[in-house]
C-alpha positions as CSV (number, residue, x, y, z in Angstrom):
1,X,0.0,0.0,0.0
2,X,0.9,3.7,-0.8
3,X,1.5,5.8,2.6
4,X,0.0,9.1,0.3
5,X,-1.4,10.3,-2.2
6,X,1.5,11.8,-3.5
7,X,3.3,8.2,-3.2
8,X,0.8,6.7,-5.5
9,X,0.9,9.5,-8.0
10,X,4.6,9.7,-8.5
11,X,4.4,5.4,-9.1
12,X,2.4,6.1,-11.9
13,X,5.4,7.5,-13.1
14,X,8.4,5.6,-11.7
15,X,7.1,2.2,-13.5
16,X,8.9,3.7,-17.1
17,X,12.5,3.5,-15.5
18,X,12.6,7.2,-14.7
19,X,14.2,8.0,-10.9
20,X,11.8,9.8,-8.0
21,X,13.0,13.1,-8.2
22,X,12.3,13.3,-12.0
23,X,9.0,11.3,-11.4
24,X,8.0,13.6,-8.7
25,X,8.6,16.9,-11.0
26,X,6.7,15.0,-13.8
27,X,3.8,14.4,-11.2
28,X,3.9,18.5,-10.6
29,X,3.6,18.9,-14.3
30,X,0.7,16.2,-14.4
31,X,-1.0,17.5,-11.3
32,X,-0.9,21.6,-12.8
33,X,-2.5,20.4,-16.1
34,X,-4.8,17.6,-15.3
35,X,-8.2,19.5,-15.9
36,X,-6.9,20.5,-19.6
37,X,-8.3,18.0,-22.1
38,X,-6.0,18.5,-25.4
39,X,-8.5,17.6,-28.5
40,X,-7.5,16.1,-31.7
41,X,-8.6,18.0,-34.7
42,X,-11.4,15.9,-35.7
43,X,-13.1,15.7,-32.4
44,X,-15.5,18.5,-32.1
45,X,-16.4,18.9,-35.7
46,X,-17.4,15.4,-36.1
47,X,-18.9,15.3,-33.0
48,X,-20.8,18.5,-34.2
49,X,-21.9,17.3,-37.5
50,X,-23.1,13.6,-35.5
51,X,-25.2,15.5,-33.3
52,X,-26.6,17.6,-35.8
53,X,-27.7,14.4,-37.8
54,X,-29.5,13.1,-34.7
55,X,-27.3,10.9,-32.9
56,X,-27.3,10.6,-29.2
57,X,-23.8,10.8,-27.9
58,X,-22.4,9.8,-24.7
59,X,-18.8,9.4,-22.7
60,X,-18.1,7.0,-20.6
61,X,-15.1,7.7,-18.6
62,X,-13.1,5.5,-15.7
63,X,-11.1,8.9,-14.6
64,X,-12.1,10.7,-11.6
65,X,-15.4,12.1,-11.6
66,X,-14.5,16.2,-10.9
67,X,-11.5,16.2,-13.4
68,X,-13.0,14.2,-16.0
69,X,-16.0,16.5,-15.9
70,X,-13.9,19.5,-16.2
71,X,-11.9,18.3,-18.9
72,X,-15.4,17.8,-21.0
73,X,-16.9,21.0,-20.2
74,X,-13.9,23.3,-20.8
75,X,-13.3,20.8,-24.2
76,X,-16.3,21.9,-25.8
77,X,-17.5,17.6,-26.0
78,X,-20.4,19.1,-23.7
79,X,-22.0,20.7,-25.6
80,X,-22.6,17.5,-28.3
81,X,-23.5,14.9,-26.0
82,X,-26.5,13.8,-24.4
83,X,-24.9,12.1,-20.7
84,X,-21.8,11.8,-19.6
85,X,-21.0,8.8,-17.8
86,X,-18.6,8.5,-14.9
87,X,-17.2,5.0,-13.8
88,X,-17.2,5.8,-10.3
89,X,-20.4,7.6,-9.9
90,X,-21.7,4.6,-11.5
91,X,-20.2,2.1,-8.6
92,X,-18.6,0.0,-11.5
93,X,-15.6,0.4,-14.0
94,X,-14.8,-0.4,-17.3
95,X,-14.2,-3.2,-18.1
96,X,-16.7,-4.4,-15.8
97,X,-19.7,-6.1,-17.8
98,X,-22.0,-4.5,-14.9
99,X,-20.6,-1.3,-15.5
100,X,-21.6,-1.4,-19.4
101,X,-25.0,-2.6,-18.3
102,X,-25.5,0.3,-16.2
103,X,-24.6,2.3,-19.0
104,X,-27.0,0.7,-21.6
105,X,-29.9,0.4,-18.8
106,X,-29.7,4.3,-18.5
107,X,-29.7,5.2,-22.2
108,X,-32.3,3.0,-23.1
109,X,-31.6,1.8,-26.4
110,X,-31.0,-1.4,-28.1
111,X,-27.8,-2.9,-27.9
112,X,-27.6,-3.8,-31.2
113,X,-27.9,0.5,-32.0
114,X,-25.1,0.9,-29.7
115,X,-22.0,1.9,-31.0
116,X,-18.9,2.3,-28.4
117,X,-15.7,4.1,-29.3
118,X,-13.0,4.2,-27.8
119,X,-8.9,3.9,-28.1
120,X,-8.4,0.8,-25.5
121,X,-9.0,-2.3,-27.1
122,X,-9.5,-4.0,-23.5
123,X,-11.7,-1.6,-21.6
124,X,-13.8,-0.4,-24.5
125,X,-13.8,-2.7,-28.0
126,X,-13.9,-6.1,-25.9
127,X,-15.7,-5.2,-22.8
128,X,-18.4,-3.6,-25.2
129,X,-18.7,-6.0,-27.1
130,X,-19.1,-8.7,-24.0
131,X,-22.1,-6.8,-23.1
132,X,-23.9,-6.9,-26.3
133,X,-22.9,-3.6,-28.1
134,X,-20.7,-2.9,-31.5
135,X,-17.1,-1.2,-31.1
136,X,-14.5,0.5,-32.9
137,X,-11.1,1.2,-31.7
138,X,-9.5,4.6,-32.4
139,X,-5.7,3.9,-33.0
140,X,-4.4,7.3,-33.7
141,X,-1.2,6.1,-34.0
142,X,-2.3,4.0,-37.5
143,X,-0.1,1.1,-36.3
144,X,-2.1,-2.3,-35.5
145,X,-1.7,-2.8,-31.3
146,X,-4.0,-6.0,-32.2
147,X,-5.6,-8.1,-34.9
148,X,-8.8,-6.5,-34.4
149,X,-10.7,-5.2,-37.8
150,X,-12.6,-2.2,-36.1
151,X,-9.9,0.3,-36.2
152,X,-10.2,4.1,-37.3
153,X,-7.4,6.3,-36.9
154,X,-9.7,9.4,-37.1
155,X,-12.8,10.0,-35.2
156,X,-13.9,11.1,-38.8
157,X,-13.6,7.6,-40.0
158,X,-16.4,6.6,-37.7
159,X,-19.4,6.9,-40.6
160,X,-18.3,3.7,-42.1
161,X,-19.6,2.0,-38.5
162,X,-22.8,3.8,-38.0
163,X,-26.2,2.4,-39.1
């Protein structure tokens, strides 16, 4: 067990080989920008053009529930979606099968009309799809991680997926 906060933070750092002092100033850098959400190019205007075409659109996040929702209002994803979905304010996590029926229960749609995106192949493409629903991984690096066929490397790919 971690004796602090702190302690637990910097290990998220020391596990790539780096020492604890320059793990501890990379945790300072962490901690200042935490609540900035960075967004690739393609994000808002396809979200934008989605929700102008009628799609509901949701996030499902396992981060912490006050910087998560910071991120997504000061991003401008907000404005697009129609819940936002917060793995600890749901009691469960992704990958958790429960937590994706939580999800599904509350936006009341068929599973087979459900279309999760997300860029890990473990705790989005196969847990999704374990609970019923379609996936697509977004692999903006365009390099195959897996041998999995549902693959975009820009959100803006995601047309060829949707029903």
């Amino acid at each position: 067990l971690f004796r602090s906060v702190d302690e637990y933070r910097i290990m998220r750092f020391l596990h790539h080989g780096i020492d604890r002092e320059t793990a501890a100033k990379y945790n300072d850098i962490y901690m200042r920008n935490v609540h900035t959400a960075i967004l690739f190019n393609d994000v808002l205007p396809t979200l934008k053009d989605l929700n102008s075409r009628g799609y509901r659109l949701y996030v499902f996040s396992n981060g912490p529930p006050i910087t998560q929702r910071i991120k997504i209002e000061q991003s401008g994803i907000a404005a697009y979606v129609d819940e936002i979905f917060i793995s600890a304010e749901l009691g469960e996590g992704k990958p958790s099968k429960a937590a994706y029926d939580a999800v599904i229960k509350r936006i009341n749609a068929p599973t087979e009309e459900i279309l999760m995106v997300g860029d890990s192949y473990e705790n989005d493409c196969v847990a999704a799809e374990n609970a019923g629903l379609h996936a697509v991984q977004i692999n903006r690096r365009n390099k195959p991680i897996i041998n999995y066929q549902n693959q975009i490397s820009s959100l803006s790919e995601i047309y060829t997926f949707l029903i």
